[in-house]
N, C-alpha and C positions, 0 to 999 in steps of 0.2 A: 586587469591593469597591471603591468609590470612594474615590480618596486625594485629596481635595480641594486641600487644602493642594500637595500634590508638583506637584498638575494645573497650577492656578494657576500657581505657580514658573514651569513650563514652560515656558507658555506667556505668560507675561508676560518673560521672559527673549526668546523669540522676536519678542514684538510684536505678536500678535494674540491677547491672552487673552479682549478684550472680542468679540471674536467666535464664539466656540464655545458650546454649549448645554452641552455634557458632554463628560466627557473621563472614562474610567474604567480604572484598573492592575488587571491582573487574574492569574493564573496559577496550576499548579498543581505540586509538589512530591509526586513518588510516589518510592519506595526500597524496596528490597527486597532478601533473599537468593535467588539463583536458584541451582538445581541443574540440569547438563545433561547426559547419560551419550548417548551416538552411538556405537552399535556398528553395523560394516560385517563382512564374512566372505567370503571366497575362497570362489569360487562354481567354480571353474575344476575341470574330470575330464580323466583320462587321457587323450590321444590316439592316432595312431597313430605321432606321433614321441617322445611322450613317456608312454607305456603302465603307467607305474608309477608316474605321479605324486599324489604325496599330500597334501591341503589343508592349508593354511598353519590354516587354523581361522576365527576371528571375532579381533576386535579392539573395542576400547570407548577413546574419548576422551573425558574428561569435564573439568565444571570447577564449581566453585563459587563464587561472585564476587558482589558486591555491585553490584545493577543500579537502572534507573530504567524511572519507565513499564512499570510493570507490570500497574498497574490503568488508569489515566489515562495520557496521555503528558503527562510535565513539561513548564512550558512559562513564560514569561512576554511579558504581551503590553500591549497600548496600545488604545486603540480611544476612538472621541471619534464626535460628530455634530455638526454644525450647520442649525439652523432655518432655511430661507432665504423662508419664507412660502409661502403658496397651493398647502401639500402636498408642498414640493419640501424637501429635504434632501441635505446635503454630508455624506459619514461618512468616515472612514477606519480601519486594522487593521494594526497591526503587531505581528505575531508570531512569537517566536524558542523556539526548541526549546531545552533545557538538560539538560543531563547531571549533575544533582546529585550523582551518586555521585565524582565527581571534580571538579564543578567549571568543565566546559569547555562548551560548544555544541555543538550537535548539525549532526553534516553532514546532505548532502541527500540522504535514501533513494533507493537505485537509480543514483543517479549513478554512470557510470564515466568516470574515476577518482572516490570520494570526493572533492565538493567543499566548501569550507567548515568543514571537519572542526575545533572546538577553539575555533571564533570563533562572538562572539556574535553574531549576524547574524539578521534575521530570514525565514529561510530556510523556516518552517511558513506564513506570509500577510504579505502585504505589499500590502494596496491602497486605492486611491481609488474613491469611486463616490458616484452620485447616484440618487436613489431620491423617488419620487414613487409616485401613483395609478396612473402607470405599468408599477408593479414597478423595477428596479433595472440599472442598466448601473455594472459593476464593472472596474476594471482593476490591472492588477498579478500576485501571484504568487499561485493559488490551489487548492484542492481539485479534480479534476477530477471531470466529471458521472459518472461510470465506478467512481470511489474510494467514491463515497458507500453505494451498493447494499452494497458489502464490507464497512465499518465500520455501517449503522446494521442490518444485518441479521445481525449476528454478536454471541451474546450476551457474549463475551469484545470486543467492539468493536477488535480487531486489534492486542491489545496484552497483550504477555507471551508466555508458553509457550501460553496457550489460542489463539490467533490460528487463525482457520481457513485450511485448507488451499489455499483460492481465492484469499483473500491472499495466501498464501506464492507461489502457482504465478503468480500473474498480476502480484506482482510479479517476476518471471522474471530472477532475480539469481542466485539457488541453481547450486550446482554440479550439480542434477540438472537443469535443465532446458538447459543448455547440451550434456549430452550429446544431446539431439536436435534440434538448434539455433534453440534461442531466443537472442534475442538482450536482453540488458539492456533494461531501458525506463525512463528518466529521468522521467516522464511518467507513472506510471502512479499516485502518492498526488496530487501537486501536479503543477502546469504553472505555467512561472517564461512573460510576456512574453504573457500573456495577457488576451483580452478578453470578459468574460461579461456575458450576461442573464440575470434569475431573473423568474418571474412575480409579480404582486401576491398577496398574501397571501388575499383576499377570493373566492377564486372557487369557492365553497362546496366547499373540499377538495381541489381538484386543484393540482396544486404542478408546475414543470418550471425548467429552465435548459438554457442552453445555452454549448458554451464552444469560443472559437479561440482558439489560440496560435502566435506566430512564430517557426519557426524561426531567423531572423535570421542568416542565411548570404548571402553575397556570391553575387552570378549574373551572369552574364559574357555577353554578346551580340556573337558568335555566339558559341552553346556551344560548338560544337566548340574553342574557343581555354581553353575553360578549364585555368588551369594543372594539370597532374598531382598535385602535390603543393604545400602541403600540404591546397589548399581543393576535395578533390571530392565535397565533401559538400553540393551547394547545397540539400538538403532536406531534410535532416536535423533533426531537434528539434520540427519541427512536431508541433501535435495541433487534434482538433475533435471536438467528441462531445457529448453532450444528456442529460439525464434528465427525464422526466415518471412521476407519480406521483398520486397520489389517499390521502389522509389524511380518515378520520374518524370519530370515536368510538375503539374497539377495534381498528380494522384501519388496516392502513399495505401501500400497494402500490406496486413502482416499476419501469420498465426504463428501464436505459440502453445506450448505445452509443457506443464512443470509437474515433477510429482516430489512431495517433502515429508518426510517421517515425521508427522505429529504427535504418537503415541504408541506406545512401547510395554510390553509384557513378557520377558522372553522367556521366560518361565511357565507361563500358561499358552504359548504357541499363540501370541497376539501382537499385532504389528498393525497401525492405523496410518494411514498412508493419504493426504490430501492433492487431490488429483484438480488440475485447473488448465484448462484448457478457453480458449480466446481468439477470437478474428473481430479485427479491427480496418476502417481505412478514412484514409478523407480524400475531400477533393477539392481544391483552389479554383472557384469559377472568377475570382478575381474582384467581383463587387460582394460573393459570398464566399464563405470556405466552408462544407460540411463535415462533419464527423460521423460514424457509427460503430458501433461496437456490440459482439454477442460474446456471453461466456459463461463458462459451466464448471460448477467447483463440485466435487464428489468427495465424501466419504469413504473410503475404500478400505473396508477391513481384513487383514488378510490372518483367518486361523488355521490350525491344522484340525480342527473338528467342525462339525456343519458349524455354519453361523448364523443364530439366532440375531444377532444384533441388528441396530437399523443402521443406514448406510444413506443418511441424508446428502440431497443436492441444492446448489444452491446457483438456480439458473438468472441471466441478467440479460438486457439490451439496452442501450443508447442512443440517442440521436440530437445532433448536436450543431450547433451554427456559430462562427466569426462574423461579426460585419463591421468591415473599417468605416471610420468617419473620420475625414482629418486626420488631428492627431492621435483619435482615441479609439475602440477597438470594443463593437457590442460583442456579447457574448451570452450563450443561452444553450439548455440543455431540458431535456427526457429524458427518465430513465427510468425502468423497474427491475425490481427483484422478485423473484419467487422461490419459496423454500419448499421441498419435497422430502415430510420426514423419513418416510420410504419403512416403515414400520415394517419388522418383519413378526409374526406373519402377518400380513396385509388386517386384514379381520380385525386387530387390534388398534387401526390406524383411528383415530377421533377429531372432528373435524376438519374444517378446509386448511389447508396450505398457508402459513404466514407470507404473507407478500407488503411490497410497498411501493408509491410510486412518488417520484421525487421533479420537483421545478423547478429550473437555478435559470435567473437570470443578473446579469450585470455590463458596468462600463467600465474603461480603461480608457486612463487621458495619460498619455506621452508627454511631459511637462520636455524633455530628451532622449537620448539613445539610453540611459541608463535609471532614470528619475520617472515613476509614473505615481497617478495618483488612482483608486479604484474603489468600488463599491461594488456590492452584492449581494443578492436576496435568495433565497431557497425556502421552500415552503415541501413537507414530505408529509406523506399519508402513510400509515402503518395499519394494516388489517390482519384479521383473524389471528392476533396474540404478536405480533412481530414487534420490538420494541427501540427498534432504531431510532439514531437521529441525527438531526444535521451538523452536530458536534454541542458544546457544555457540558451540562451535571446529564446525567443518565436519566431515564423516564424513572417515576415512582412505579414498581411495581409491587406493591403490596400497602394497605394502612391498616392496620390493627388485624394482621392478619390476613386481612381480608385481598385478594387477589385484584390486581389492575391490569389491563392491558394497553398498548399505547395506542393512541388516536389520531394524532400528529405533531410534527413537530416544525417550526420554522425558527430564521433565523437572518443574519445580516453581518457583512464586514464593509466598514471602512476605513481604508486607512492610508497607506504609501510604501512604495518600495524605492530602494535605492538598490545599484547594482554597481560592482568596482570590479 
Protein backbone atom coordinates (compact mmCIF):
# COMPACT_ATOMS: atom_id res chain seq x y z
CA UNK A 1 0.00 0.00 0.00
CA UNK A 2 1.41 3.43 -0.94
CA UNK A 3 1.65 6.10 1.79
CA UNK A 4 2.32 8.89 -0.45
CA UNK A 5 2.31 11.59 1.86
CA UNK A 6 4.89 9.69 4.54
CA UNK A 7 6.97 8.81 1.06
CA UNK A 8 7.10 12.32 0.09
CA UNK A 9 8.24 13.61 3.76
CA UNK A 10 10.98 11.25 3.46
CA UNK A 11 12.36 11.96 0.88
CA UNK A 12 12.09 15.62 0.74
CA UNK A 13 13.53 15.60 4.26
CA UNK A 14 16.64 13.74 2.59
CA UNK A 15 16.89 16.03 -0.67
CA UNK A 16 16.02 13.89 -3.44
CA UNK A 17 12.16 13.62 -3.49
CA UNK A 18 12.17 15.00 -7.04
CA UNK A 19 14.07 12.13 -8.06
CA UNK A 20 12.26 8.89 -7.28
CA UNK A 21 9.35 7.44 -9.51
CA UNK A 22 7.71 5.59 -6.40
CA UNK A 23 8.37 4.87 -3.14
CA UNK A 24 6.03 2.36 -1.47
CA UNK A 25 5.57 1.22 2.90
CA UNK A 26 4.39 -1.99 2.94
CA UNK A 27 4.26 -4.93 5.49
CA UNK A 28 2.54 -7.58 7.12
CA UNK A 29 1.18 -8.12 10.89
CA UNK A 30 0.47 -11.98 11.60
CA UNK A 31 -0.29 -13.12 15.57
CA UNK A 32 -1.38 -16.01 16.83
CA UNK A 33 -1.75 -18.55 19.79
CA UNK A 34 0.61 -21.53 19.44
CA UNK A 35 0.59 -24.82 21.22
CA UNK A 36 3.87 -27.00 21.50
CA UNK A 37 3.85 -30.45 23.48
CA UNK A 38 7.92 -32.18 22.83
CA UNK A 39 8.02 -35.29 24.22
CA UNK A 40 11.50 -37.23 24.52
CA UNK A 41 11.83 -40.94 26.38
CA UNK A 42 14.69 -42.99 27.80
CA UNK A 43 15.58 -45.12 25.27
CA UNK A 44 18.54 -46.71 27.37
CA UNK A 45 18.23 -51.20 28.61
CA UNK A 46 20.13 -53.06 31.04
CA UNK A 47 23.60 -53.75 30.52
CA UNK A 48 26.07 -55.84 31.74
CA UNK A 49 27.12 -53.31 34.33
CA UNK A 50 23.98 -52.20 35.06
CA UNK A 51 21.53 -55.50 34.49
CA UNK A 52 18.65 -54.21 36.31
CA UNK A 53 18.12 -51.07 35.04
CA UNK A 54 14.76 -49.54 34.56
CA UNK A 55 13.56 -46.60 32.27
CA UNK A 56 13.10 -43.34 33.47
CA UNK A 57 9.94 -43.44 30.89
CA UNK A 58 9.03 -40.32 28.34
CA UNK A 59 8.98 -36.75 29.39
CA UNK A 60 6.76 -33.82 27.52
CA UNK A 61 7.74 -30.00 27.47
CA UNK A 62 5.27 -27.93 26.39
CA UNK A 63 4.19 -24.18 26.17
CA UNK A 64 1.58 -22.03 25.08
CA UNK A 65 2.51 -18.56 24.04
CA UNK A 66 1.31 -15.91 21.87
CA UNK A 67 3.51 -15.95 18.61
CA UNK A 68 4.07 -14.18 15.15
CA UNK A 69 4.39 -15.30 11.67
CA UNK A 70 2.39 -17.88 11.65
CA UNK A 71 0.86 -17.58 8.31
CA UNK A 72 2.99 -14.78 6.85
CA UNK A 73 6.11 -13.66 8.41
CA UNK A 74 5.62 -10.17 9.98
CA UNK A 75 7.48 -7.81 8.51
CA UNK A 76 7.62 -3.95 7.55
CA UNK A 77 9.51 -2.67 4.77
CA UNK A 78 10.34 0.24 2.19
CA UNK A 79 10.99 -0.32 -1.41
CA UNK A 80 11.06 2.65 -4.05
CA UNK A 81 12.31 2.67 -8.01
CA UNK A 82 13.60 5.21 -10.09
CA UNK A 83 13.09 5.75 -13.83
CA UNK A 84 16.54 6.45 -15.24
CA UNK A 85 15.42 6.22 -19.08
CA UNK A 86 16.18 3.87 -22.05
CA UNK A 87 14.79 0.78 -19.88
CA UNK A 88 17.30 1.34 -17.09
CA UNK A 89 15.97 1.62 -13.47
CA UNK A 90 17.51 2.32 -9.89
CA UNK A 91 15.30 0.32 -7.03
CA UNK A 92 16.03 -0.19 -3.74
CA UNK A 93 14.46 -2.71 -0.42
CA UNK A 94 14.43 -2.43 2.90
CA UNK A 95 13.26 -4.75 5.09
CA UNK A 96 13.05 -5.57 8.82
CA UNK A 97 11.42 -8.56 10.32
CA UNK A 98 9.03 -7.55 13.65
CA UNK A 99 8.01 -9.41 16.43
CA UNK A 100 4.43 -8.02 16.99
CA UNK A 101 3.67 -10.27 19.90
CA UNK A 102 5.95 -8.23 21.94
CA UNK A 103 7.08 -5.44 20.16
CA UNK A 104 10.77 -5.92 19.31
CA UNK A 105 12.63 -7.00 15.82
CA UNK A 106 13.49 -10.05 14.84
CA UNK A 107 17.21 -11.41 14.85
CA UNK A 108 18.84 -13.21 12.14
CA UNK A 109 17.70 -16.97 11.70
CA UNK A 110 20.50 -19.26 12.07
CA UNK A 111 22.91 -16.93 13.33
CA UNK A 112 25.39 -18.18 16.03
CA UNK A 113 25.15 -16.35 18.47
CA UNK A 114 21.63 -14.68 17.77
CA UNK A 115 22.39 -11.46 16.15
CA UNK A 116 20.41 -8.43 16.08
CA UNK A 117 18.01 -9.82 18.39
CA UNK A 118 15.08 -6.81 19.76
CA UNK A 119 16.44 -4.17 17.19
CA UNK A 120 14.68 -2.83 14.48
CA UNK A 121 17.05 -3.31 11.74
CA UNK A 122 16.50 -4.44 8.48
CA UNK A 123 17.91 -7.72 8.90
CA UNK A 124 15.07 -9.77 6.16
CA UNK A 125 16.58 -7.36 2.75
CA UNK A 126 18.51 -4.64 2.45
CA UNK A 127 19.58 -3.82 -1.08
CA UNK A 128 20.38 -1.70 -4.08
CA UNK A 129 20.17 -2.68 -7.67
CA UNK A 130 19.74 -1.81 -11.15
CA UNK A 131 17.66 -3.56 -13.51
CA UNK A 132 17.17 -3.08 -17.18
CA UNK A 133 16.55 -5.33 -20.45
CA UNK A 134 19.28 -6.99 -18.96
CA UNK A 135 17.66 -8.59 -15.96
CA UNK A 136 18.95 -7.14 -12.70
CA UNK A 137 22.29 -6.99 -10.73
CA UNK A 138 21.29 -6.59 -6.92
CA UNK A 139 23.49 -6.02 -3.93
CA UNK A 140 23.18 -6.11 -0.33
CA UNK A 141 21.52 -8.49 1.99
CA UNK A 142 19.24 -11.13 0.37
CA UNK A 143 17.26 -14.52 -0.01
CA UNK A 144 19.64 -17.10 -1.17
CA UNK A 145 19.07 -19.16 -4.64
CA UNK A 146 18.83 -22.37 -2.17
CA UNK A 147 15.93 -20.72 0.34
CA UNK A 148 13.69 -20.26 -2.42
CA UNK A 149 13.02 -23.93 -3.63
CA UNK A 150 12.05 -24.41 0.35
CA UNK A 151 9.59 -21.57 0.76
CA UNK A 152 7.85 -21.55 -2.65
CA UNK A 153 7.53 -25.27 -2.70
CA UNK A 154 6.06 -25.81 0.63
CA UNK A 155 2.38 -25.30 0.91
CA UNK A 156 2.77 -23.94 4.67
CA UNK A 157 5.53 -21.65 2.86
CA UNK A 158 7.92 -22.24 6.13
CA UNK A 159 6.22 -20.64 8.62
CA UNK A 160 4.51 -21.72 11.86
CA UNK A 161 4.19 -25.31 13.10
CA UNK A 162 3.36 -26.51 9.30
CA UNK A 163 7.09 -25.69 8.11
CA UNK A 164 8.44 -28.71 6.34
CA UNK A 165 10.97 -30.81 7.59
CA UNK A 166 13.73 -29.80 4.80
CA UNK A 167 13.38 -26.30 6.23
CA UNK A 168 13.81 -27.34 9.67
CA UNK A 169 16.95 -29.88 8.70
CA UNK A 170 18.74 -27.59 6.13
CA UNK A 171 18.37 -25.01 8.26
CA UNK A 172 20.76 -27.07 10.64
CA UNK A 173 20.23 -25.21 14.00
CA UNK A 174 18.29 -27.92 15.78
CA UNK A 175 19.71 -29.87 18.53
CA UNK A 176 19.12 -32.81 16.43
CA UNK A 177 21.31 -32.29 13.79
CA UNK A 178 24.30 -31.41 15.69
CA UNK A 179 24.32 -34.71 17.22
CA UNK A 180 25.69 -35.88 13.88
CA UNK A 181 27.71 -32.96 13.20
CA UNK A 182 26.13 -30.25 11.34
CA UNK A 183 27.29 -27.33 11.88
CA UNK A 184 24.89 -24.06 12.17
CA UNK A 185 24.58 -22.11 8.76
CA UNK A 186 24.18 -18.41 8.98
CA UNK A 187 23.56 -18.47 5.29
CA UNK A 188 21.09 -20.74 4.59
CA UNK A 189 17.29 -18.19 4.45
CA UNK A 190 19.45 -14.96 3.56
CA UNK A 191 23.09 -14.09 2.87
CA UNK A 192 24.07 -10.61 4.45
CA UNK A 193 27.41 -8.98 1.94
CA UNK A 194 26.21 -10.22 -1.11
CA UNK A 195 26.03 -9.72 -4.83
CA UNK A 196 23.34 -11.17 -7.20
CA UNK A 197 21.86 -11.54 -10.85
CA UNK A 198 18.36 -12.53 -11.71
CA UNK A 199 17.43 -13.18 -15.42
CA UNK A 200 14.91 -10.80 -17.34
CA UNK A 201 11.51 -11.54 -17.01
CA UNK A 202 10.68 -12.07 -20.73
CA UNK A 203 12.25 -15.44 -21.74
CA UNK A 204 9.18 -17.27 -22.32
CA UNK A 205 9.13 -18.92 -18.74
CA UNK A 206 12.39 -19.68 -17.76
CA UNK A 207 13.48 -17.70 -14.73
CA UNK A 208 17.33 -18.23 -12.91
CA UNK A 209 19.60 -16.20 -10.44
CA UNK A 210 22.66 -16.44 -9.25
CA UNK A 211 24.27 -15.29 -6.01
CA UNK A 212 27.92 -14.63 -4.15
CA UNK A 213 28.56 -13.53 -0.91
CA UNK A 214 31.72 -12.20 1.05
CA UNK A 215 32.95 -13.74 3.75
CA UNK A 216 34.71 -10.60 4.74
CA UNK A 217 37.52 -12.07 6.78
CA UNK A 218 41.09 -10.67 6.93
CA UNK A 219 43.91 -12.98 5.12
CA UNK A 220 47.32 -12.68 6.05
CA UNK A 221 50.23 -13.39 3.38
CA UNK A 222 52.15 -15.70 4.01
CA UNK A 223 49.44 -17.79 5.67
CA UNK A 224 51.39 -19.52 7.66
CA UNK A 225 51.83 -16.02 9.95
CA UNK A 226 48.28 -15.94 10.60
CA UNK A 227 47.65 -15.19 14.05
CA UNK A 228 46.19 -18.30 16.06
CA UNK A 229 43.64 -16.43 17.71
CA UNK A 230 41.29 -14.72 17.35
CA UNK A 231 41.12 -14.53 13.43
CA UNK A 232 41.56 -18.21 11.97
CA UNK A 233 38.62 -18.20 10.23
CA UNK A 234 39.79 -16.43 6.90
CA UNK A 235 36.78 -18.29 4.99
CA UNK A 236 34.32 -18.50 6.85
CA UNK A 237 30.74 -16.83 6.09
CA UNK A 238 31.18 -17.21 2.45
CA UNK A 239 28.39 -18.43 0.13
CA UNK A 240 27.51 -18.97 -3.87
CA UNK A 241 24.82 -20.88 -5.27
CA UNK A 242 22.20 -20.28 -8.33
CA UNK A 243 18.70 -21.28 -9.23
CA UNK A 244 17.11 -21.70 -12.51
CA UNK A 245 13.64 -22.59 -13.10
CA UNK A 246 10.81 -22.69 -15.91
CA UNK A 247 7.38 -21.05 -15.00
CA UNK A 248 4.33 -21.48 -17.12
CA UNK A 249 0.65 -21.80 -17.06
CA UNK A 250 -0.10 -24.49 -14.08
CA UNK A 251 3.36 -25.71 -13.66
CA UNK A 252 6.40 -24.08 -11.72
CA UNK A 253 9.75 -26.12 -11.83
CA UNK A 254 13.19 -25.28 -10.09
CA UNK A 255 16.80 -26.63 -9.03
CA UNK A 256 19.09 -24.98 -7.01
CA UNK A 257 22.43 -25.33 -5.60
CA UNK A 258 24.26 -23.48 -2.83
CA UNK A 259 27.53 -23.99 -1.15
CA UNK A 260 28.40 -21.60 2.33
CA UNK A 261 31.55 -21.84 4.39
CA UNK A 262 30.41 -23.01 7.79
CA UNK A 263 33.67 -23.56 9.44
CA UNK A 264 36.94 -22.63 9.23
CA UNK A 265 40.64 -23.61 10.42
CA UNK A 266 43.10 -22.14 8.27
CA UNK A 267 45.89 -22.96 10.19
CA UNK A 268 45.26 -26.75 10.38
CA UNK A 269 44.29 -26.94 6.42
CA UNK A 270 40.49 -27.11 7.28
CA UNK A 271 37.53 -25.64 5.56
CA UNK A 272 33.88 -27.03 6.08
CA UNK A 273 31.86 -26.27 3.50
CA UNK A 274 27.75 -27.00 3.63
CA UNK A 275 26.77 -28.11 0.29
CA UNK A 276 22.60 -28.00 -0.49
CA UNK A 277 21.24 -28.95 -3.33
CA UNK A 278 17.15 -28.94 -4.15
CA UNK A 279 14.50 -29.71 -6.91
CA UNK A 280 11.20 -28.55 -6.44
CA UNK A 281 7.87 -27.94 -8.53
CA UNK A 282 4.07 -27.69 -8.46
CA UNK A 283 1.29 -27.94 -10.35
CA UNK A 284 -2.22 -25.83 -10.51
CA UNK A 285 -4.93 -28.51 -11.48
CA UNK A 286 -7.22 -25.77 -10.54
CA UNK A 287 -9.66 -27.59 -7.95
CA UNK A 288 -5.96 -28.90 -6.48
CA UNK A 289 -2.51 -27.40 -6.61
CA UNK A 290 0.27 -29.87 -5.69
CA UNK A 291 3.63 -29.44 -4.42
CA UNK A 292 7.03 -31.68 -4.18
CA UNK A 293 10.20 -31.22 -3.30
CA UNK A 294 13.69 -33.47 -2.80
CA UNK A 295 16.90 -32.14 -1.20
CA UNK A 296 20.16 -32.97 -0.02
CA UNK A 297 22.33 -31.05 2.46
CA UNK A 298 26.25 -32.44 2.84
CA UNK A 299 28.89 -31.77 5.02
CA UNK A 300 31.88 -31.33 2.96
CA UNK A 301 35.11 -31.05 4.61
CA UNK A 302 37.91 -29.97 2.68
CA UNK A 303 41.67 -30.78 4.39
CA UNK A 304 45.00 -30.90 2.89
CA UNK A 305 45.80 -34.36 4.89
CA UNK A 306 43.42 -37.52 4.51
CA UNK A 307 40.27 -36.95 6.22
CA UNK A 308 39.20 -38.90 8.94
CA UNK A 309 36.31 -36.82 9.71
CA UNK A 310 32.61 -37.77 9.15
CA UNK A 311 30.96 -35.78 6.38
CA UNK A 312 27.25 -36.07 7.46
CA UNK A 313 23.96 -35.74 4.99
CA UNK A 314 20.99 -34.63 5.62
CA UNK A 315 18.56 -35.99 2.71
CA UNK A 316 14.48 -34.73 2.56
CA UNK A 317 11.30 -35.10 0.37
CA UNK A 318 7.92 -33.33 0.34
CA UNK A 319 4.60 -33.78 -0.88
CA UNK A 320 2.09 -31.26 -0.66
CA UNK A 321 -1.63 -30.13 -1.50
CA UNK A 322 -3.74 -26.46 -1.78
CA UNK A 323 -7.43 -26.85 -1.97
CA UNK A 324 -9.53 -23.76 -2.32
CA UNK A 325 -13.00 -23.61 -0.82
CA UNK A 326 -14.76 -20.30 -1.20
CA UNK A 327 -13.07 -17.96 0.50
CA UNK A 328 -10.50 -20.11 2.44
CA UNK A 329 -7.74 -22.13 1.15
CA UNK A 330 -6.95 -26.18 2.65
CA UNK A 331 -3.69 -26.86 3.14
CA UNK A 332 -1.56 -30.11 3.96
CA UNK A 333 1.85 -31.58 3.70
CA UNK A 334 4.41 -34.89 4.06
CA UNK A 335 7.48 -34.72 4.75
CA UNK A 336 10.65 -36.63 5.86
CA UNK A 337 14.23 -36.23 6.77
CA UNK A 338 16.86 -38.61 7.06
CA UNK A 339 20.37 -37.96 8.57
CA UNK A 340 23.48 -39.90 7.28
CA UNK A 341 26.27 -39.54 9.80
CA UNK A 342 28.66 -40.96 7.15
CA UNK A 343 31.14 -41.98 9.97
CA UNK A 344 34.47 -42.35 8.69
CA UNK A 345 35.77 -45.06 8.93
CA UNK A 346 32.40 -46.65 8.18
CA UNK A 347 33.14 -49.71 11.09
CA UNK A 348 32.84 -47.12 13.67
CA UNK A 349 29.41 -45.92 12.41
CA UNK A 350 26.57 -47.05 15.62
CA UNK A 351 23.17 -47.49 14.96
CA UNK A 352 20.44 -46.40 12.34
CA UNK A 353 20.37 -43.02 10.80
CA UNK A 354 18.29 -40.37 12.77
CA UNK A 355 15.30 -39.62 10.65
CA UNK A 356 11.74 -38.00 11.01
CA UNK A 357 8.56 -37.82 9.54
CA UNK A 358 6.30 -34.72 9.89
CA UNK A 359 2.03 -33.93 9.18
CA UNK A 360 0.93 -30.52 8.83
CA UNK A 361 -2.31 -29.87 8.01
CA UNK A 362 -4.58 -26.61 8.03
CA UNK A 363 -7.24 -23.87 6.80
CA UNK A 364 -7.05 -20.26 5.60
CA UNK A 365 -10.27 -18.09 5.50
CA UNK A 366 -9.96 -14.83 3.33
CA UNK A 367 -12.12 -12.53 5.70
CA UNK A 368 -10.30 -9.98 2.13
CA UNK A 369 -7.57 -9.46 -0.23
CA UNK A 370 -5.39 -8.50 2.61
CA UNK A 371 -7.05 -9.92 6.18
CA UNK A 372 -7.21 -13.80 6.72
CA UNK A 373 -7.96 -15.75 9.55
CA UNK A 374 -5.84 -19.46 9.90
CA UNK A 375 -5.21 -22.44 11.94
CA UNK A 376 -2.86 -25.31 11.89
CA UNK A 377 -1.73 -28.53 13.25
CA UNK A 378 1.47 -30.60 12.72
CA UNK A 379 2.16 -33.64 14.39
CA UNK A 380 6.24 -35.08 13.84
CA UNK A 381 7.86 -38.37 14.67
CA UNK A 382 11.52 -38.25 15.63
CA UNK A 383 13.50 -41.74 15.34
CA UNK A 384 16.74 -43.27 16.27
CA UNK A 385 18.13 -40.10 18.47
CA UNK A 386 16.86 -37.19 16.06
CA UNK A 387 15.46 -34.40 18.29
CA UNK A 388 13.61 -32.08 16.30
CA UNK A 389 10.45 -30.24 16.55
CA UNK A 390 7.74 -28.52 15.28
CA UNK A 391 9.01 -25.28 16.99
CA UNK A 392 8.85 -24.02 21.10
CA UNK A 393 11.16 -25.02 23.99
CA UNK A 394 13.57 -27.80 22.54
CA UNK A 395 13.04 -31.68 23.44
CA UNK A 396 14.68 -32.62 26.94
CA UNK A 397 17.63 -34.36 26.22
CA UNK A 398 19.02 -35.62 29.18
CA UNK A 399 17.54 -35.84 33.18
CA UNK A 400 19.91 -36.39 35.82
CA UNK A 401 22.28 -37.26 33.46
CA UNK A 402 20.65 -39.77 32.24
CA UNK A 403 20.34 -39.60 28.13
CA UNK A 404 16.70 -38.95 26.33
CA UNK A 405 15.95 -39.23 22.90
CA UNK A 406 12.93 -37.54 21.16
CA UNK A 407 9.74 -39.30 20.26
CA UNK A 408 7.64 -36.72 19.03
CA UNK A 409 6.56 -33.65 18.89
CA UNK A 410 3.20 -31.83 17.85
CA UNK A 411 1.79 -28.55 17.88
CA UNK A 412 -0.89 -25.82 16.56
CA UNK A 413 -1.25 -22.05 15.49
CA UNK A 414 -4.20 -19.96 15.43
CA UNK A 415 -4.27 -16.78 14.69
CA UNK A 416 -4.72 -13.81 11.94
CA UNK A 417 -2.80 -11.99 9.50
CA UNK A 418 -3.11 -8.61 8.07
CA UNK A 419 -1.25 -7.38 5.06
CA UNK A 420 -0.71 -3.42 4.03
Amino acid sequence: MKKSLIALAVLAATGVASAQSAVTLFGVIDAAVSGYYNTSEDRNTPTLLNPTYQSLGSVTVSRTALTNSGYNSSRLGFRGTEDLGGGLAANFWLEMGVNNDDGTGQGIPGSVPPTIAGGLTFNRRATVSLSGVFGEVRLGRDYTPTFWNDGVFDPFGTNGVGTSLIATANGLTTPGSAAVGFQANANYIRASNSIGYFLPPNLGGFYGQVMYAFGEKDKYDPGFLTPPTPVNNSRTGGYVGGRFGYSSGPLDVAVAYGSSTVGDNYLLGIANKLNTTNLGASYDFGLVKLFGEIARSKLARDTVAVNLLPEPTADGYLFGATVPVGPGLIRMSYANVKLNRNVRPPLLAQGDDPSADKFAVGYVHNLSKRTALYATYAYLKDKDGLDITVGGPAMITSVNGVPFSGKRSYGYDIGIRHAF
